[in-house]
N, C-alpha and C positions, 0 to 999 in steps of 0.2 A: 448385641448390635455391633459389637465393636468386631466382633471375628469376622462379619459381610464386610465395615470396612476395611479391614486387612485384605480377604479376599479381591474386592474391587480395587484397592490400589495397587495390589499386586499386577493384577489383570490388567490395569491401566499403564502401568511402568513397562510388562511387557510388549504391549506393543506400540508404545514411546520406542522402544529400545527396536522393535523389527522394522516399526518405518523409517528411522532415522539410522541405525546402525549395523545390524543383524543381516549380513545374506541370507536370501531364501534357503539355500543347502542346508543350511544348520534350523534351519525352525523345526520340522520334524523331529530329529534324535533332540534338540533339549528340551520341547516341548514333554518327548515321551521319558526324559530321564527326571524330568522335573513331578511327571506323575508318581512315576516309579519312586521317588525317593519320597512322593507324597503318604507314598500305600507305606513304605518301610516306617515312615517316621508317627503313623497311625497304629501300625501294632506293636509299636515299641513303648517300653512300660517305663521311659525317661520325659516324664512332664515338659520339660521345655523343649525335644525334640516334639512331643505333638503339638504343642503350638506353634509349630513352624507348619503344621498342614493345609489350613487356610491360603496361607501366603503362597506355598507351592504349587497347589491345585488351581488358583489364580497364574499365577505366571506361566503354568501348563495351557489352562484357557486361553488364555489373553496371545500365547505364541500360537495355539491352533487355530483360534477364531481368523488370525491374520492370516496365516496359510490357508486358507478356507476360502478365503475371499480374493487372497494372488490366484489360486491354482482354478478358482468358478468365475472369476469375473475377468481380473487385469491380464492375466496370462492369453487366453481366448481374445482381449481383442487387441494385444498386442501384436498376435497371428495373422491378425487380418491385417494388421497396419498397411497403409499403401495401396489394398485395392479399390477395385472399384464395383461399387455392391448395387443392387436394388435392394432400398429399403422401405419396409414400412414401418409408421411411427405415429403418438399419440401427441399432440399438443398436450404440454401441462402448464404455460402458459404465455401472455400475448409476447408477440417479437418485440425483440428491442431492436428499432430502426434507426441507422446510420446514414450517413453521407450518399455513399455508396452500396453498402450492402444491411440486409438485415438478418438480425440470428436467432433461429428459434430453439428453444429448452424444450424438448419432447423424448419420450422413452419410448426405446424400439422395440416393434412386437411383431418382426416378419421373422421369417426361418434363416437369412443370410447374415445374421451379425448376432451377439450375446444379446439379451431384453435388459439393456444398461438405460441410463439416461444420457444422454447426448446434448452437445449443440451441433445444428445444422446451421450452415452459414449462405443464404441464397443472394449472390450480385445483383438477379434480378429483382428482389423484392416482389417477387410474385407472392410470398408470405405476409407480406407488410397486414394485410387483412386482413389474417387469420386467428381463431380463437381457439383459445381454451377447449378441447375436447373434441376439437375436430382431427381425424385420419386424413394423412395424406400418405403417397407414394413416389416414389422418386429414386433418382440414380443417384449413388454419388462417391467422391473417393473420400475415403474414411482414414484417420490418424488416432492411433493411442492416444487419451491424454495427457497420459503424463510424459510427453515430449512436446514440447511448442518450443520454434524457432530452432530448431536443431540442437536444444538443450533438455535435459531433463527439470519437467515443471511439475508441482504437486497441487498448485490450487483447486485444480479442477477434479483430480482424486478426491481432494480434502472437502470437497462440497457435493460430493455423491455422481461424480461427471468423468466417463470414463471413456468415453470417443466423442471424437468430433469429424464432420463431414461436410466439405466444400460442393454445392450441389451442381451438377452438369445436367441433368434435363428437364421436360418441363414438369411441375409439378400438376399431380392430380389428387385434389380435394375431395373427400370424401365427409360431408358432413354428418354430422353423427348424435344423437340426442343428446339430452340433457345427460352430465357425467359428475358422481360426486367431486371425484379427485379434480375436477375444475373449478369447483365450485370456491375454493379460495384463492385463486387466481382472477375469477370474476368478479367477485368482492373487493379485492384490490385495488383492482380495476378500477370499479365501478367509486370506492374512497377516494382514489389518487385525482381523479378526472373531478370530484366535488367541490376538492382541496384547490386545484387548479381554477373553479368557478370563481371558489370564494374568496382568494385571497390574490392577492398582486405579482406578476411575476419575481418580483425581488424577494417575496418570502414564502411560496409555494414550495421551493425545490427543497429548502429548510425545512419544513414541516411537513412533506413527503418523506425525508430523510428519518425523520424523529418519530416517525408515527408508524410508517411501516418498512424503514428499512431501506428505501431505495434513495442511495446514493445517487447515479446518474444523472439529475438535472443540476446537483451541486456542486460538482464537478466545473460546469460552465460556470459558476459564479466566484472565479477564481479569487478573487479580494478576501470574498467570504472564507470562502476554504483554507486559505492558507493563513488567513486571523484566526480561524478555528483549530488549525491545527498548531501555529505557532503558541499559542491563549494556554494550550494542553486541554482543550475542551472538545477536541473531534470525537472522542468515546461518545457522545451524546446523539453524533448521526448518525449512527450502527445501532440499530436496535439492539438492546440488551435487559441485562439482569435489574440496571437501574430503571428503564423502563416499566416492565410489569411490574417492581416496586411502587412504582406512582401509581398505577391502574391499578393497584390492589388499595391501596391507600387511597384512590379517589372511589372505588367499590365500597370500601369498609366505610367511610364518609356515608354513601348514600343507604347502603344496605342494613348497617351495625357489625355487631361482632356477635350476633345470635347463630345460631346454627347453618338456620336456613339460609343468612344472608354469607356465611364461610361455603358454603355449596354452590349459592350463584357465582362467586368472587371465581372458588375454583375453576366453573365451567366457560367463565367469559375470561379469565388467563389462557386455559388452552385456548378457545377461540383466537386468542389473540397472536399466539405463539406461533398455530398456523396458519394465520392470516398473513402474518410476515415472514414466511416462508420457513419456518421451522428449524433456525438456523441453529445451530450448536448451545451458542448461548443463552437464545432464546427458552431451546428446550431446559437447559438445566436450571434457570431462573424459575421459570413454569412449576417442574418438579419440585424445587426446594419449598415456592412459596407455599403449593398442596400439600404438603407434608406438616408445613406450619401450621396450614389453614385446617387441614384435619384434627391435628394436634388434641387439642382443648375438644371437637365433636369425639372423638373415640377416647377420651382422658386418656392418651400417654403422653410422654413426656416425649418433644423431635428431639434428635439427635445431629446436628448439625455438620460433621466429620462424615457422620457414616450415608446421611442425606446425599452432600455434595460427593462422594467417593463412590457410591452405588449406582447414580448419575451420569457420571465420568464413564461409569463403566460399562451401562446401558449406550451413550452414543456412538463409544467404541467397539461394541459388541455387530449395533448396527452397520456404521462403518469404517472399521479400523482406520480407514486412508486419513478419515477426519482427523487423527491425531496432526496433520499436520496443517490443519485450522487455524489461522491466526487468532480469529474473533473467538475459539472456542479454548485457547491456550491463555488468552487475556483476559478471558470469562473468568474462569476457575479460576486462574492467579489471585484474579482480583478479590475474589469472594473467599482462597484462603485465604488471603493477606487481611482481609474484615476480620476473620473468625480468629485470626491468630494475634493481631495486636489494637485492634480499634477500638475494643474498650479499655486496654491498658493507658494508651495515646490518649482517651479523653480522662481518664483518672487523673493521669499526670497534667493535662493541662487546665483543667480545674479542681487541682489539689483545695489551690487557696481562694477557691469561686464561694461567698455562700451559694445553698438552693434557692433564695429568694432571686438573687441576680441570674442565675440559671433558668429560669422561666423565663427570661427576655432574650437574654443571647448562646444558651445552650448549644440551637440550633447552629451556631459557627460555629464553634467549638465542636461540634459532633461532624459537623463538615469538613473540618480541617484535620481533625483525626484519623477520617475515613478516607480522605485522601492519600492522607500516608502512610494508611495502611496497607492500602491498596498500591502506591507505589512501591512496598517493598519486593513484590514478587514480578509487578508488570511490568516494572524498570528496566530490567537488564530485555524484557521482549521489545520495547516501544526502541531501546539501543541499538540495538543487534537487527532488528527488522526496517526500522525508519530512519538511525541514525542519528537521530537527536535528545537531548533531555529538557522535558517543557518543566523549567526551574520554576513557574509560578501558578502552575496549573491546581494548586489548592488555594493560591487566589484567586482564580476564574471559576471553578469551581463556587467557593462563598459568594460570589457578585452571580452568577449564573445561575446555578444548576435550581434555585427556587422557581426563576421564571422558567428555565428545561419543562419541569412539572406543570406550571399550573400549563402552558401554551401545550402540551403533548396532553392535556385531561382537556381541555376547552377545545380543542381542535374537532374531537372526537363528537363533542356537544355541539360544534356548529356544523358538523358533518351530520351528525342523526337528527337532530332538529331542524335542517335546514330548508323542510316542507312551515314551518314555523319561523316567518321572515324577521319577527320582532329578536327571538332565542338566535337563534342565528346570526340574526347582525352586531348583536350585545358581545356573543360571543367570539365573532371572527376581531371587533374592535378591540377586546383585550386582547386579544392575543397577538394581535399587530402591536401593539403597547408592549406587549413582554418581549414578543422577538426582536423590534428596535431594540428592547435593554440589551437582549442578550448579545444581538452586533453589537452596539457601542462596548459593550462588556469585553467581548473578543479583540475589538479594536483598540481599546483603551489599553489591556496587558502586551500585546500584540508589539503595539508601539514603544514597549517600555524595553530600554536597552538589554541585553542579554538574558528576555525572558524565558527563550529559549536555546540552548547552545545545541550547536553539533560540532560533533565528534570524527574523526579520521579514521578510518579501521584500528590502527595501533592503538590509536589513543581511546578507544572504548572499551578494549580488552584491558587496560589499565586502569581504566579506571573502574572497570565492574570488579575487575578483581582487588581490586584498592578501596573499595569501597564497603566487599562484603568482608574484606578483612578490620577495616575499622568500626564495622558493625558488631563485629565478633567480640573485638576488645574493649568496647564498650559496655553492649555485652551483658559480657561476663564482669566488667569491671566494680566496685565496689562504692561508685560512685550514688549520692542522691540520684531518686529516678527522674528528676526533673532537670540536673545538671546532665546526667548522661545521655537522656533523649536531646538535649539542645545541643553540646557536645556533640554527636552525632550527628546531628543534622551540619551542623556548623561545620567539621571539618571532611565531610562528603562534598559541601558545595566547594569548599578551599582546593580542595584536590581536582574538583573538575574544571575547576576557572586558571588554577595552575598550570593543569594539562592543554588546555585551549590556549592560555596566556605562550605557555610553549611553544606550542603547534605555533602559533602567530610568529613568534619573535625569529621561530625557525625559517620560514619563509620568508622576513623580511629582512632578515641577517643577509639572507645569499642574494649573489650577484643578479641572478634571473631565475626562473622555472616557468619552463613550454610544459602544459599539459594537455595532451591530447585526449580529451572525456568518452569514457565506454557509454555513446549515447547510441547502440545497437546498430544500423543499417543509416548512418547521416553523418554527419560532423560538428563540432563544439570544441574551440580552442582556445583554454587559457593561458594567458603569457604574466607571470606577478613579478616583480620588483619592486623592492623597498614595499611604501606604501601603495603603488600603481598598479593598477589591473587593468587588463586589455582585454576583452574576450574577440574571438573570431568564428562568428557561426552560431547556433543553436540549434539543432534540428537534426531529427531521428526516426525512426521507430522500430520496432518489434522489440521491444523493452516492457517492465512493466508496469514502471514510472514513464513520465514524458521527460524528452530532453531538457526541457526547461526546469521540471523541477530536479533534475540527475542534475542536471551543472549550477544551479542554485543551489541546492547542496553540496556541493564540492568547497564554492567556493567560499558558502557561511562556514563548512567544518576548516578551511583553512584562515579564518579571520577577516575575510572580508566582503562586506558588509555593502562594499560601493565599488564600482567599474567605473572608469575614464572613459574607456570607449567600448562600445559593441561595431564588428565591422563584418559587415553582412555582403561576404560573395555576388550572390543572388537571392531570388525570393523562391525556391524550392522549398518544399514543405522539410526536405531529409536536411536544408540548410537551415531553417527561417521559426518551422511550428512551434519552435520553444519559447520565442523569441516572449510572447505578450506572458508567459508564466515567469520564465527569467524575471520580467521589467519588474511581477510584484513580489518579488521575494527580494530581489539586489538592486541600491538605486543607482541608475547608468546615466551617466552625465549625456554621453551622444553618443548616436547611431549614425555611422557612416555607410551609405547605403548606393550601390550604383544609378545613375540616372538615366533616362529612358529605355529601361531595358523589359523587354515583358514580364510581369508578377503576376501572380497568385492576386487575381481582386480582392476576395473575400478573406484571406492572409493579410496582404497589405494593407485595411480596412482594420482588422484587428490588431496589427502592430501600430498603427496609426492614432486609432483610440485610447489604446494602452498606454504610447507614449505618453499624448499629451496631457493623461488625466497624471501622469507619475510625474510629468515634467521634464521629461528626455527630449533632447534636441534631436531632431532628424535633419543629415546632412547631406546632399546628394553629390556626388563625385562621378564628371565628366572629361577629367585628367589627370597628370599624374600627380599625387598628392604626395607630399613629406610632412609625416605629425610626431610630435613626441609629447610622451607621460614621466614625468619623469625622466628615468635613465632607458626606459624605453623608447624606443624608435621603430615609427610604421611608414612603411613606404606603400604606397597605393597604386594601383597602374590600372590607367586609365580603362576601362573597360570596350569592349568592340564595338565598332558603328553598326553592324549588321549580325546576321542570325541570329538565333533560337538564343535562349536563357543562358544555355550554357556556351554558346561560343560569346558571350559579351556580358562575361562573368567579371570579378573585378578580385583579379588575380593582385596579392601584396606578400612583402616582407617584412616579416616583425624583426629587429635585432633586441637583444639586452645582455649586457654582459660581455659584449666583445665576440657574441656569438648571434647568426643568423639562422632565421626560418622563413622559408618559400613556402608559400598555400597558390595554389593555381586551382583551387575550385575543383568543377568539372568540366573544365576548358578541355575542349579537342586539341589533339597535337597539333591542329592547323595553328589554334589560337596559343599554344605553346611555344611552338616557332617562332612566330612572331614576336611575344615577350624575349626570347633568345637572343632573337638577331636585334632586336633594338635597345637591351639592357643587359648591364653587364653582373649576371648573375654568379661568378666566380668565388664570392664569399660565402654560399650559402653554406652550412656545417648540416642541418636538418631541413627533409623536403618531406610535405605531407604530401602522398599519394593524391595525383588528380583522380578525380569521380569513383574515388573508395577500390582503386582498385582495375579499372575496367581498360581494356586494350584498348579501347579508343582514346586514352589517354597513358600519359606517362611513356613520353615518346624519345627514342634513343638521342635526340638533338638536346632536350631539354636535361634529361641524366647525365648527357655529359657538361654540357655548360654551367649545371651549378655545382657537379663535382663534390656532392655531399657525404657527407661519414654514414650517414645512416637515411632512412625513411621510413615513415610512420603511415601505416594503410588505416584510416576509420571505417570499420567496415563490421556489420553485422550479421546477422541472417538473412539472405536474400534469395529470390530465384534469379538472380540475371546472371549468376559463378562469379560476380567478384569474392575476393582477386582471381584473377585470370591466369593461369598457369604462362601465358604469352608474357603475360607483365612482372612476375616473379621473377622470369627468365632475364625478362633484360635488366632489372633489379640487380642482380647477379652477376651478370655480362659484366655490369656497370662497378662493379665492387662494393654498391652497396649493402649495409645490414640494414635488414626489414623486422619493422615490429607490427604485432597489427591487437587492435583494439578487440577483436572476437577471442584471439587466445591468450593475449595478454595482459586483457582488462585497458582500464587507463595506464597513460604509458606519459610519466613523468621524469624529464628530463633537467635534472637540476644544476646552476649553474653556483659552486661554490668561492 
């Protein structure tokens, strides 16, 4: 058993190493050199050269299977990139409908493009209607996936999604019988809509989330979200490995552990795996627990190593790109991090338990174990990918994850029952009973000071590496295993509250720091001193975060925790959308906001709300204001009697430090002249580009009146060409240095 999992991790490693390191050029010769040294290392009569066969014959596979799939799949529709096709294609399932536009998940089955899975993305929503299994035909221009916003992106590789196409005519329907491949997309469906019957809007998008995986409606319940995720308890709305654990465990409950009832368990796990779309980690949960669940029916012993590694290697095999899966790289971590230390972790922390007191509280002890086991491997992912470390998330965990279970098993019960009003109502009423615990649970850790830290780019490379070296010396150390796991724990957290306590003292030491936030195609600007924070803006998009949560984050990984002021241009979505995500993560004393100027209703409705449930003052400003935080200093300038949003923007200067910054919005040079000739902007040192960049702004009167060292463009991926080759030029003219937010990330300016 064990030479398959050598085989499969090898296989697995390789093509870790082709998506993430390995140009294409070289996969074929080491591919074939790695055979070739397979075949030498097979006829050769030195025993531990042929146990090197397995592993080579894998890393040969694992290199071709990915070349297989660049040279048949990715390569072909990165060919097409950019045109524009008639396509035909299968619904596989219902649109997910937006604002504006809606996107449908179908695989193409005409002659002018590869037979990939796609999204289409229709402005009309002429799709909004559409099912599962129904043909349609349509024009439309098509994009590689693995480029979104004029960067290279892998999600949609890593999720089986390998073009996407923006639709230009009208679409024709072609409806089509009953299809299997629909048929658990119809189910879904047809769950999610029962779930939405039965239970309240404030806890349906939760238990949509937990039951089959779909995120999307919990997204809007941003309180929730970002308690769940601050808590360390969001692993629970991704369908996962933990999941089909319960639903094998609520099967084994009704079924037994008789043969027959290990065969139903098996076939209502897959049902379940692909009911919730089949995602990575679903599938290898699925497979592990069959293997278990076989086990004992055919008397062998599972193998738990060569289970998980054979697994790995099957969804790689099907789709290499998946290695760059997040949910399927925190799957496996987590389930080796169980197999490798979670029953040492519970040894050691009921060394001195009797078994009589282990029947009462076992069960935390076995939760708290599993926790940290599972954080050994998925830590440096949740780091490196999210930016934070949920420090208490094996106590939300112990307060949580009992109600996770029973409300993800009852849900199910008031879903199939729910022709039985009596089972039905029994069952949706606990379950509303356990998901209250589990908010209050999320909100309780949530609120507890530094449950969660984030990290700075430096300071996570520090301390991952700081931490797997304290791990090591531990260890190995000589120490009782009771002192050393607590040791260990102990000075992991010391060094990460040190790195942070740093990071803090660092910012708060210097005179000022302007940072201008990479929130993609909008603006978001942080101004810090001492302990004072200013922000200016929030709002973005073509990111893969929202601006609001990109500059709440920024500012939790720098220490701070609270704003003075937010001071809001105008109410554009590329200025504003962040704004109500911002308000729950950072508490903002007041919003300085321009008065009578056109907004966004349904924006300004939701900053509105937001406010006043957080307790933010909204300030409206119809002249010229002078405010100070601290040793900061905002000057505000009045905004315009007349036109559009952006000519009666509410153009200000932040100084600190003896040094100034000019933000003029997206005010026209009409409205910049103006500011010119009636204020004397001669001190400014930094000017942030008006309207990101666009010739209708940043006008040669205004570049030379404030006479600035440098200027900073916020600008993202767009089609309007900002920055404008026109505006660079007078950039230029003007002797200014330009930095801009697309090639230089955030662009932080510190004042020592």
């Amino acid at each position: 058993m064990r030479v398959l999992a050598t085989f499969a991790l090898a296989l697995s490693c390789a093509v870790f190493l082709a998506d993430y390191i390995l140009p294409a050029g070289v996969l074929l010769p080491l591919s074939a050199a790695c055979a070739v040294l397979a075949v030498i290392s097979l006829l050769t009569k030195r025993k531990w050269l042929r146990g090197a066969v397995p592993a080579l014959l894998g890393f040969s596979v694992g290199l071709g299977v990915f070349l297989v799939k660049y040279t048949v799949t990715v390569k072909p529709c990165r060919e097409i990139d950019g045109q524009t096709l008639k396509l035909s294609a299968v619904l596989l399932d219902h649109p997910d409908i937006y604002d504006d536009y809606c996107r449908a998940f179908v695989k193409l089955t005409g002659e002018n493009a590869p037979h990939v899975k796609a999204y289409l993305y229709d402005t009309e929503k002429a799709l909004a209607d559409a099912k599962p299994g129904e043909r349609i035909v349509c024009t439309a221009r098509v994009r590689s996936a693995d480029m979104r916003y004029g960067k290279e992106y892998d999600r949609y590789n890593a999720g089986d999604v390998f073009l996407t196409g923006n639709i230009s005519s009208e679409i024709i329907k072609e409806r089509s019988g009953f299809t299997l491949a629909a048929l658990p997309a119809l189910v879904r469906k047809a769950v999610s809509d029962r779930i939405q019957t039965l239970y309240a809007p404030e806890f349906s998008p939760f238990l949509r989330s937990i039951t089959l995986g779909d995120k999307s409606a919990l997204y809007n319940l941003r309180s929730l979200y970002f308690d769940l995720s601050d808590a360390g308890l969001m692993h629970v709305a991704a369908v996962s490995g933990m999941h089909i654990a319960f639903l094998v465990g609520f099967l084994q409950f009704i079924f037994g552990n008789s043969r027959r009832g290990s065969v139903i368990c098996i076939v209502l796990v897959w049902c379940f795996a692909v009911l919730t779309g089949s995602s990575p980690s679903a599938i290898r949960a699925a497979f592990m627990q069959s293997l278990l669940l076989l086990a004992p029916v055919v008397r062998r012993e599972n193998d738990a190593l060569t289970s998980l590694s054979a697994v790995l290697a099957i969804v790689l095999i099907k789709n290499p790109y998946a290695a760059a899966n997040i949910g399927l790289q925190l799957s496996f971590g987590a389930m080796a991090g169980i197999m490798c230390f979670a029953a040492r972790i519970f040894e050691i922390l009921t060394a001195h338990i009797g078994k009589d007191k282990l029947k009462y509280c076992g069960w935390v002890f076995a939760a708290v174990s599993n926790s940290l086991a599972v954080m050994v491997f998925t830590l440096p992912l949740t780091v490196l990918y999210f930016g934070y470390v949920p420090v208490l998330s094996p106590l939300t965990n112990v307060l949580s994850l009992w109600a996770v279970s029973g409300s993800f098993c009852l849900t199910f019960v008031s879903v199939i029952f729910s022709f039985v009003p009596f089972i039905a109502k029994a069952a949706a009423f606990a379950v509303t009973l356990l998901v209250r615990h589990i908010c209050a649970a999320a909100s309780f850790v949530a609120a507890i000071p530094f449950c969660t830290v984030y990290l700075t780019d430096a300071a996570k490379v520090l301390w991952l590496a700081g931490g797997y070296v304290l791990l090591a010396l531990f260890g190995f150390s000589k120490l009782k295993s009771g002192i050393k796991l607590l040791s260990c724990v102990v000075s992991v957290l010391l060094l990460l509250f040190s790195l942070y306590g740093i990071t803090y003292r660092s910012y708060a030491d210097d005179a000022g720091c302007f940072s201008v936030i990479d929130v993609g195609q909008g603006q978001s600007i942080a101004v810090i001193s001492g302990d004072n924070t200013v922000m200016v803006d929030c709002g973005g998009g073509a990111k893969d975060k929202g601006a609001g949560e990109i500059a709440s984050s920024y500012l939790l990984s720098r220490g701070r925790r609270k704003a003075d002021a937010l001071i809001l241009t105008h109410l554009h979505s590329d200025h504003a959308n962040g704004v109500p995500a911002l308000l729950e993560r950072v508490d903002v004393d007041r919003i300085f906001l321009p008065k009578n100027v056109p907004v966004d209703e349904e924006l300004m409705k939701e900053i509105t709300d937001t406010a006043e449930r957080r307790g933010t003052e909204l300030i409206f400003i119809d002249k010229d204001t002078e405010l100070a935080f601290g040793d900061i200093r905002a000057d505000l300038y009045a905004p315009g009697k007349a036109g559009d949003a952006n000519e009666r923007c509410m153009m200000c200067s932040i100084g600190v430090g003896g040094h100034d910054m000019l933000i003029t919005a997206d005010a026209p040079i009409s409205a910049e002249n103006e500011l010119a000739d009636s204020h004397d902007l001669s001190g400014t040192d930094l000017l942030i580009a008006g309207h990101h960049g666009s010739r209708y702004s940043n006008g040669g009167r205004l570049l030379h009146a404030a006479d600035a060292d440098t200027a900073i463009i916020s600008v993202g991926f767009n089609t309007y060409g900002h920055p404008t080759d026109e505006t660079l030029q007078r950039f230029a003219s003007c002797g200014y240095n330009v930095l801009r937010t697309d090639l230089n990330g955030t662009v932080e300016i510190r004042i020592r």
